[in-house]
C-alpha positions as CSV (number, residue, x, y, z in Angstrom):
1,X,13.9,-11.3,10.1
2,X,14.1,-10.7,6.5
3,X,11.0,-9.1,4.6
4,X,10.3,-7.9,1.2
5,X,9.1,-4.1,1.1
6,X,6.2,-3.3,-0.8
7,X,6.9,-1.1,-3.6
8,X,4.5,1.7,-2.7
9,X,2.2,1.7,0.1
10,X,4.2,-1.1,0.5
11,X,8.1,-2.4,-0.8
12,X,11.5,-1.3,-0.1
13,X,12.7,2.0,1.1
14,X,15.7,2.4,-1.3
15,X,18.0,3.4,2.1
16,X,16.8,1.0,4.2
17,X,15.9,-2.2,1.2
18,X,17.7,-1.1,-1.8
19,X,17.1,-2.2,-5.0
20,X,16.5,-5.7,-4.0
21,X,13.3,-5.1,-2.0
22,X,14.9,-6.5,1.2
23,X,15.4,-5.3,4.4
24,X,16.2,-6.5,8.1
25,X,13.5,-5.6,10.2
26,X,10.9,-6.8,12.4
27,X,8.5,-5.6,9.5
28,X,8.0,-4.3,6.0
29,X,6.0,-2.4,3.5
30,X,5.6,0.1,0.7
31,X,8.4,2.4,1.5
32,X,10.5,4.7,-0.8
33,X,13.7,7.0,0.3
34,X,13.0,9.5,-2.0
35,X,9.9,10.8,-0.3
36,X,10.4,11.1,3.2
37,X,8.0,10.2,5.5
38,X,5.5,13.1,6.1
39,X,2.1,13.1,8.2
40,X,-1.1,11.7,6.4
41,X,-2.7,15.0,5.5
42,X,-6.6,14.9,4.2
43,X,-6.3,14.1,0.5
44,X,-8.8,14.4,-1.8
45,X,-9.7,10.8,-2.8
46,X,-11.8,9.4,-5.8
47,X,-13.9,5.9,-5.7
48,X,-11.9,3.1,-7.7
49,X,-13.6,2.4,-11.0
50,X,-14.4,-1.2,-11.3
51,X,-13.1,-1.7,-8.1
52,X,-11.6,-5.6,-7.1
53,X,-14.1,-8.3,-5.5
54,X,-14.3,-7.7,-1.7
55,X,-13.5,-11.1,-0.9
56,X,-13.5,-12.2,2.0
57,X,-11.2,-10.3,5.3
58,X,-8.5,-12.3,6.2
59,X,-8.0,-14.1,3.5
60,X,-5.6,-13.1,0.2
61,X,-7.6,-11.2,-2.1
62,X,-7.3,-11.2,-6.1
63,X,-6.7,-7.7,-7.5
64,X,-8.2,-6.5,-10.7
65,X,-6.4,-3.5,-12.4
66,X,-9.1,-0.7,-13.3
67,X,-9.6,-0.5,-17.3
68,X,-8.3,2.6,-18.9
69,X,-5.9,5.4,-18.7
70,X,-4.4,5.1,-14.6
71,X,-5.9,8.2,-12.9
72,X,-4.0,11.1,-11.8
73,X,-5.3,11.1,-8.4
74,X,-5.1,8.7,-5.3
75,X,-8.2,6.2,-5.8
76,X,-9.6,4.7,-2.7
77,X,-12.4,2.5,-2.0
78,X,-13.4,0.3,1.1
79,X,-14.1,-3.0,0.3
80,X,-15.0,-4.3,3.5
81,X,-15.8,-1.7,6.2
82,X,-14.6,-2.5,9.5
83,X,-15.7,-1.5,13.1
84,X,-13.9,0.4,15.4
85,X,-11.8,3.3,15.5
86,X,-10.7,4.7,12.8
87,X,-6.8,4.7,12.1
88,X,-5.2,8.0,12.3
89,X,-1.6,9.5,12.0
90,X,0.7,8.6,14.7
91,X,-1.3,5.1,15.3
92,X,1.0,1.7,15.1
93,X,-1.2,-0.3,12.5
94,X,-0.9,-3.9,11.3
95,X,-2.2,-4.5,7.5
96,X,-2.3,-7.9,5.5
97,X,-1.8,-6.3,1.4
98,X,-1.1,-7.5,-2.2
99,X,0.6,-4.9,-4.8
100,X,0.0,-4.8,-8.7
101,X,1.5,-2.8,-11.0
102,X,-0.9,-1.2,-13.1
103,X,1.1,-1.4,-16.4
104,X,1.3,-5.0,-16.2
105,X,-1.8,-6.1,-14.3
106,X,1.2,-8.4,-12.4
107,X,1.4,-8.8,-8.8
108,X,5.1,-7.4,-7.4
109,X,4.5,-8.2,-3.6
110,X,2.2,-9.3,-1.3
111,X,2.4,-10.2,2.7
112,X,0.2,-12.4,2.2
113,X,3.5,-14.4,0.5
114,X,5.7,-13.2,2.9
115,X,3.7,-15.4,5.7
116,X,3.4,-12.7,8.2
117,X,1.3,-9.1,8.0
118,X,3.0,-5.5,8.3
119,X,3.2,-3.5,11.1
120,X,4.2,0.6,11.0
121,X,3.5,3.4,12.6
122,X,0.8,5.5,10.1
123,X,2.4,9.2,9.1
124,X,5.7,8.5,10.5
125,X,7.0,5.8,8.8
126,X,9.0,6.0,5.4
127,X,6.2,4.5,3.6
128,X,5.2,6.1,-0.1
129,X,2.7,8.7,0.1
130,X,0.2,6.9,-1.5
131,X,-0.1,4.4,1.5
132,X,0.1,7.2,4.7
133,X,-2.8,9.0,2.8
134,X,-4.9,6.2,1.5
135,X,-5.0,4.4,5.0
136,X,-6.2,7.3,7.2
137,X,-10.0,6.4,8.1
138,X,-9.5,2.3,7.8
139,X,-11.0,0.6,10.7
140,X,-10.2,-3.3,11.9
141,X,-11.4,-5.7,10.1
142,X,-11.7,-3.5,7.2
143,X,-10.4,-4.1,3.3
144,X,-9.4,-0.8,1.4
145,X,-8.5,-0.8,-2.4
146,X,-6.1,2.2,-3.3
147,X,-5.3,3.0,-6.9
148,X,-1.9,5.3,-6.0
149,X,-0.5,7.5,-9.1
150,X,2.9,7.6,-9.2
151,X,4.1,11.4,-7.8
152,X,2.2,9.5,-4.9
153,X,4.4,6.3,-5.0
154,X,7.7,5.2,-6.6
155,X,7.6,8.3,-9.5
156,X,10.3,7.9,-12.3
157,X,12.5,5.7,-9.3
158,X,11.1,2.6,-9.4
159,X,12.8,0.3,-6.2
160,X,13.3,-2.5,-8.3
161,X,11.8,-5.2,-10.4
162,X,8.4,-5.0,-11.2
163,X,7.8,-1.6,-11.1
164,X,8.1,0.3,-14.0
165,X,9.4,3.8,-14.1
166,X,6.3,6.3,-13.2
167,X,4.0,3.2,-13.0
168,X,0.2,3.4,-10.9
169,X,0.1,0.9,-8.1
170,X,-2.9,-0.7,-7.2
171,X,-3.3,-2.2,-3.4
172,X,-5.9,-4.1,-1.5
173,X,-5.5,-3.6,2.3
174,X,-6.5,-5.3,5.2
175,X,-6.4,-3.5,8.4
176,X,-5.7,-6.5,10.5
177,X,-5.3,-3.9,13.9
178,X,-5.1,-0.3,14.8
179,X,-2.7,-0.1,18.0
């Protein structure tokens, strides 16, 4: 079936999407080919400032782009905590997200649109850096918001349109299943 990537923890892996943003998969999400995939080493993470309404799980959530300057580090912040095991490397995960570029506050893909969540396997799957880090620790049922700079996303090769060159991306995750 064809999917949209999500450009960082969740569009297009340039080898496997392209430019376009699609690819021919049973799934999709924020991938990039010029960061292989690598294992979801402890990070050191900051709270999001002014982070976006929880909501409510399950449903699409509306993203707010901090105020200010975009941080220099990965931002992460659990809306919703879930119950559960926590997800780990190595553990096939299922996540419902929206994307937003942080330069233009816009929205440049959501699964939510695509009618179906994402499914990949956490540390070893071609996803941006940004998303294998930020989603380490996420339990089912649980809503995450991660504020990803961009030498831990697209950096200055953005996958397409509605990215900008070195552009922050700002995600809100919902861990819809661990295994």
């Amino acid at each position: 079936m064809l999917r949209f990537r999500p450009w960082s923890l969740a569009v297009l892996a340039a080898a496997t999407i392209g430019l376009a943003g699609c690819s021919s998969g049973s799934s999709s999400g924020p991938t990039t080919s010029a960061t292989p995939a690598t294992t979801s080493a402890p990070v050191a993470t900051a709270p999001v400032q002014d982070p976006s309404p929880a909501g409510t799980f399950g449903t699409k959530p509306t993203v707010t782009v901090p105020p200010g300057a975009p941080p220099t580090q990965l931002q992460s912040t659990d809306l919703i905590v879930g119950t559960g095991p926590a997800a780990k490397d190595g553990d096939n995960v299922t996540v419902q997200y929206v994307g937003v570029a942080y330069s233009t506050k816009q929205q440049f893909d959501a699964s939510w649109d695509h009618g179906q969540p994402f499914s990949f396997t956490l540390g070893a799957s071609n996803l941006i850096k940004g998303w294998n880090q930020g989603m380490v620790g996420m339990k089912a049922g649980g809503r995450r918001e991660l504020v990803i700079p961009p030498d831990l996303g697209y950096g200055a090769t953005p996958p397409g349109p509605g990215i900008a060159a070195n552009d922050t991306l700002v995600f809100v995750v919902d861990m819809v299943k661990i295994g």
